[in-house]
PyMOL CGO cylinders between C-alpha atoms (Angstrom):
from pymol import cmd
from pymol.cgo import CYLINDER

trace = [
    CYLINDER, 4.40, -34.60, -2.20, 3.86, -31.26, 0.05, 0.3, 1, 1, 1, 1, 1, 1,
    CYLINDER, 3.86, -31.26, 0.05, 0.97, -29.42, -0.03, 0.3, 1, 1, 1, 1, 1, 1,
    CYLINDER, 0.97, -29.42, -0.03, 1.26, -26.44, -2.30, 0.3, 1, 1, 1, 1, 1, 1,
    CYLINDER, 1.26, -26.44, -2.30, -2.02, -24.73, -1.07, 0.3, 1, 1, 1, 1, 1, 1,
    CYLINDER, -2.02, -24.73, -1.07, -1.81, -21.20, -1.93, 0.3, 1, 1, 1, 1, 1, 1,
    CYLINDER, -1.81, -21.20, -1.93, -3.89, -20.36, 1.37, 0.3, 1, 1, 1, 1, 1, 1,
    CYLINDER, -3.89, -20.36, 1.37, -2.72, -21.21, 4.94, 0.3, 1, 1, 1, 1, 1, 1,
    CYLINDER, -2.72, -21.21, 4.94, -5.24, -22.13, 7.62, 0.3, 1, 1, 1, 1, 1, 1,
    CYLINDER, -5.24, -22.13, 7.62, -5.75, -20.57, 10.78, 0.3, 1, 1, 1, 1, 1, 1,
    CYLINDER, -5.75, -20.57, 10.78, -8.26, -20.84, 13.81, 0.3, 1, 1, 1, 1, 1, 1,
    CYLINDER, -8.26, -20.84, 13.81, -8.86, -18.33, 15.91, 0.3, 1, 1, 1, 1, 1, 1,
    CYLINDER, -8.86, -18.33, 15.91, -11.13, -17.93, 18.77, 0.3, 1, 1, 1, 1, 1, 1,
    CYLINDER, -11.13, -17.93, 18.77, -13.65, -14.86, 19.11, 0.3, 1, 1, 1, 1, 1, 1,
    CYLINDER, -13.65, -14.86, 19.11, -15.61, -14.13, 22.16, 0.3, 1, 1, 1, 1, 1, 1,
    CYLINDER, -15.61, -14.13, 22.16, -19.30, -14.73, 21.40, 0.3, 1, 1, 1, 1, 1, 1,
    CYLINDER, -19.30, -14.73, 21.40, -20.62, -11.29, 20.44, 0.3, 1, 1, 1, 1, 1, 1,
    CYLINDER, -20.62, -11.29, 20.44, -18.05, -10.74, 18.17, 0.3, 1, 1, 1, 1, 1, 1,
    CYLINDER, -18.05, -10.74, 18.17, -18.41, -14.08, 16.58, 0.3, 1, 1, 1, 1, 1, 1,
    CYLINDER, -18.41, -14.08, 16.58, -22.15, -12.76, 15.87, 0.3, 1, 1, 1, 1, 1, 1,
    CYLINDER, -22.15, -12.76, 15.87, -21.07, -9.83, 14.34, 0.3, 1, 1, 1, 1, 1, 1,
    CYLINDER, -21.07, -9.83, 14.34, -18.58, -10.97, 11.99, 0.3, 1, 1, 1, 1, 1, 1,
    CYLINDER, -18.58, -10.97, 11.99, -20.89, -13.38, 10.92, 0.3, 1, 1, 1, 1, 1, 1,
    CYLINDER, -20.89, -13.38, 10.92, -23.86, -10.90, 10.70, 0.3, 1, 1, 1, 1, 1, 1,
    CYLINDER, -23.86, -10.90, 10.70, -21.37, -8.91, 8.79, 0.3, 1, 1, 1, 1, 1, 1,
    CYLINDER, -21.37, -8.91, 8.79, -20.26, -11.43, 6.32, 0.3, 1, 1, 1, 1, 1, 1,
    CYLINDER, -20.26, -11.43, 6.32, -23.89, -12.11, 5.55, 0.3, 1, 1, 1, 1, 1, 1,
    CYLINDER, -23.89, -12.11, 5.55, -25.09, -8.73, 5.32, 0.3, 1, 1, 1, 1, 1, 1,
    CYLINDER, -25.09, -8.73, 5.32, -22.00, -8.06, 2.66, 0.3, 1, 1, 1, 1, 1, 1,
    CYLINDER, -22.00, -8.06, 2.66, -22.49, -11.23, 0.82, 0.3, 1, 1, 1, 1, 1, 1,
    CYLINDER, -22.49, -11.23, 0.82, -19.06, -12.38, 1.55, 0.3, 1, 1, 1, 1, 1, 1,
    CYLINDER, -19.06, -12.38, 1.55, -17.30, -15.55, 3.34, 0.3, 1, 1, 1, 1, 1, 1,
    CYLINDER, -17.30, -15.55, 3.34, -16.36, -14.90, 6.70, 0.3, 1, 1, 1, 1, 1, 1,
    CYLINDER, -16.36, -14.90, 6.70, -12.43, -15.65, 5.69, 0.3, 1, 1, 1, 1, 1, 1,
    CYLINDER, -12.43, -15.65, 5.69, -13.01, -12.69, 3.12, 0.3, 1, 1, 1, 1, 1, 1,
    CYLINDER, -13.01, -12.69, 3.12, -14.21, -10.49, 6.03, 0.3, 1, 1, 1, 1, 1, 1,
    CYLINDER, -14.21, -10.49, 6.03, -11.44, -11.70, 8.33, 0.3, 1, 1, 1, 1, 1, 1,
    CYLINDER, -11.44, -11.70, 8.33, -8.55, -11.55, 6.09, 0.3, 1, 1, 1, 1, 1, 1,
    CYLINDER, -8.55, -11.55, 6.09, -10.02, -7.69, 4.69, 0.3, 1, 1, 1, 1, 1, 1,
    CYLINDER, -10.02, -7.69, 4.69, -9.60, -6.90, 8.42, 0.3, 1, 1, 1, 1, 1, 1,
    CYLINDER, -9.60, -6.90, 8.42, -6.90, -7.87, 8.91, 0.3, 1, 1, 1, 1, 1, 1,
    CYLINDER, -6.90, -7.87, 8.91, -5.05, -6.70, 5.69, 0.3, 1, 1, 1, 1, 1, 1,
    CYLINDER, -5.05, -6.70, 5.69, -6.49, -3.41, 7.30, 0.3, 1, 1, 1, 1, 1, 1,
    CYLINDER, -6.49, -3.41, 7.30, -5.20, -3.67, 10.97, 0.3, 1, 1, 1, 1, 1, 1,
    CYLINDER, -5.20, -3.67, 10.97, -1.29, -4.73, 9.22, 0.3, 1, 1, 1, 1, 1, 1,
    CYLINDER, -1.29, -4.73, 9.22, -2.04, -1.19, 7.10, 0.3, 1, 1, 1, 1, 1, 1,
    CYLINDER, -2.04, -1.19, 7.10, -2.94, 0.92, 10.00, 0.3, 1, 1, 1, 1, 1, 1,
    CYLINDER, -2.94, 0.92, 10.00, 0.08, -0.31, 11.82, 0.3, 1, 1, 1, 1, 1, 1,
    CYLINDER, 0.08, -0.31, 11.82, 2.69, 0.70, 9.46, 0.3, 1, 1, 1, 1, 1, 1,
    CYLINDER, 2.69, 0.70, 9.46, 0.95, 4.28, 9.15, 0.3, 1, 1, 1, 1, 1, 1,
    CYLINDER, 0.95, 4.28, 9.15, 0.89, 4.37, 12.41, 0.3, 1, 1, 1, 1, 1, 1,
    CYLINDER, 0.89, 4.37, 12.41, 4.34, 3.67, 12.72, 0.3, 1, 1, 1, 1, 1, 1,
    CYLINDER, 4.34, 3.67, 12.72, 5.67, 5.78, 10.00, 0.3, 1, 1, 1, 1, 1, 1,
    CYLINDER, 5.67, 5.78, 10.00, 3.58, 9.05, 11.78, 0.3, 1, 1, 1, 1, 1, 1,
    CYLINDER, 3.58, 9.05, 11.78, 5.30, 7.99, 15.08, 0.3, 1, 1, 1, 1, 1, 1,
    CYLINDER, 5.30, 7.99, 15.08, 8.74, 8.51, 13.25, 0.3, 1, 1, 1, 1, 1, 1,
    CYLINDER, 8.74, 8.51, 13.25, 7.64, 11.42, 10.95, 0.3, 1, 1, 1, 1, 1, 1,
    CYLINDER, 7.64, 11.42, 10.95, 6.89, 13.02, 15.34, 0.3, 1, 1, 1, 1, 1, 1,
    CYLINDER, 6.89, 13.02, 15.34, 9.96, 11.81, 16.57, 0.3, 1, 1, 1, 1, 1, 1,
    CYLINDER, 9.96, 11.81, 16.57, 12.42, 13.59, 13.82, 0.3, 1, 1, 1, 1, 1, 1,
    CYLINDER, 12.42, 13.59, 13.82, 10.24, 16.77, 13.97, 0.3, 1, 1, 1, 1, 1, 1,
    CYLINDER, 10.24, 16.77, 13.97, 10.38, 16.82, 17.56, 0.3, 1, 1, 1, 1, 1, 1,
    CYLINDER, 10.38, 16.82, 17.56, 14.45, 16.15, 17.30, 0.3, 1, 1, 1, 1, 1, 1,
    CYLINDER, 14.45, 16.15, 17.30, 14.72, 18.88, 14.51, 0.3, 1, 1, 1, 1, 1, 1,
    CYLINDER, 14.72, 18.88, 14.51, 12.55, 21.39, 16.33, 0.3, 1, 1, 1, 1, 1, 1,
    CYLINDER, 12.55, 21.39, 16.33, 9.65, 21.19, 13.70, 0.3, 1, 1, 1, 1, 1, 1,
    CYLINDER, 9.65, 21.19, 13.70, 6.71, 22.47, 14.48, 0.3, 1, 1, 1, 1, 1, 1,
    CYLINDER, 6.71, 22.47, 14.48, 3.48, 20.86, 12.95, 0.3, 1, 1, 1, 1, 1, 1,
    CYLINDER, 3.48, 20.86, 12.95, 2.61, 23.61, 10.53, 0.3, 1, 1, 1, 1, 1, 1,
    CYLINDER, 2.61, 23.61, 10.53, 6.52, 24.14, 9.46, 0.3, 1, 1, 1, 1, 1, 1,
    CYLINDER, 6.52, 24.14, 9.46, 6.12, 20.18, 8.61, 0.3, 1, 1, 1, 1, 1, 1,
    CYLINDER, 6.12, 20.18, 8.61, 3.20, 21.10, 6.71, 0.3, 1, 1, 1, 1, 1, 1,
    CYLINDER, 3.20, 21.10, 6.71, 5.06, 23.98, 5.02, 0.3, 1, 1, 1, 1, 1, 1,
    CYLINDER, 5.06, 23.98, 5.02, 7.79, 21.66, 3.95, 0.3, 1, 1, 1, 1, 1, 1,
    CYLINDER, 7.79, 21.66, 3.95, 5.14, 18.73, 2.62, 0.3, 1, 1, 1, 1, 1, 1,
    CYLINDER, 5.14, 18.73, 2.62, 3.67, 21.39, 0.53, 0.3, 1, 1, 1, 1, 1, 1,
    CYLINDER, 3.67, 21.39, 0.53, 6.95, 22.22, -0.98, 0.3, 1, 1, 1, 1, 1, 1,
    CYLINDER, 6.95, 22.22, -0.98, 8.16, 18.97, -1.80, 0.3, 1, 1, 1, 1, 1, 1,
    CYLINDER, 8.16, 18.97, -1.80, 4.57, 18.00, -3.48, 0.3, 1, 1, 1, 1, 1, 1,
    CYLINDER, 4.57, 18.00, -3.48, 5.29, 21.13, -5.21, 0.3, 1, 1, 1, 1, 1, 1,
    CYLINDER, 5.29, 21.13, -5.21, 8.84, 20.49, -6.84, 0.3, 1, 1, 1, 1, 1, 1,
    CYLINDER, 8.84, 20.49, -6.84, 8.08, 17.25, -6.83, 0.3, 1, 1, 1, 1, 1, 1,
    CYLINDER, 8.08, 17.25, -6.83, 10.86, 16.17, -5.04, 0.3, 1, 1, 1, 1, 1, 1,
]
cmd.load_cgo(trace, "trace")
């Protein structure tokens, strides 16, 4: 029968400081170090696609001729019709 483990493992290797940390971390926050890993790296995934998304959201304005505070002009606008 396969195993239906809702969880997948993974090892990964840290350099030695950081391997202190995390674990001084975990400790200090009363959590398992997989809760501390898998927060960060929920977090790093999040980041990412923001980071991404801005990089576009600078790309069109750029391409359209925007300048930052007409994008901020035309945020406010849309917030405000809620369009």
């Amino acid at each position: 029968m396969p195993n239906k483990r809702a969880s997948k493992l993974m090892t990964i290797s840290l350099p030695p400081s950081l391997y202190r940390e995390t674990i001084k971390t975990a400790r200090e926050e009363g959590r398992t170090n997989s809760e501390l890993v898998r927060e960060s790296v929920r977090k790093y995934i999040s980041d990412r696609r923001w980071r991404r998304l801005l990089d576009y959201g600078r790309r069109k304005a750029i391409e359209t001729g925007l300048k930052p505070d007409e994008i901020e002009d035309i945020i406010d606008e849309l917030r405000d019709t809620g369009s």
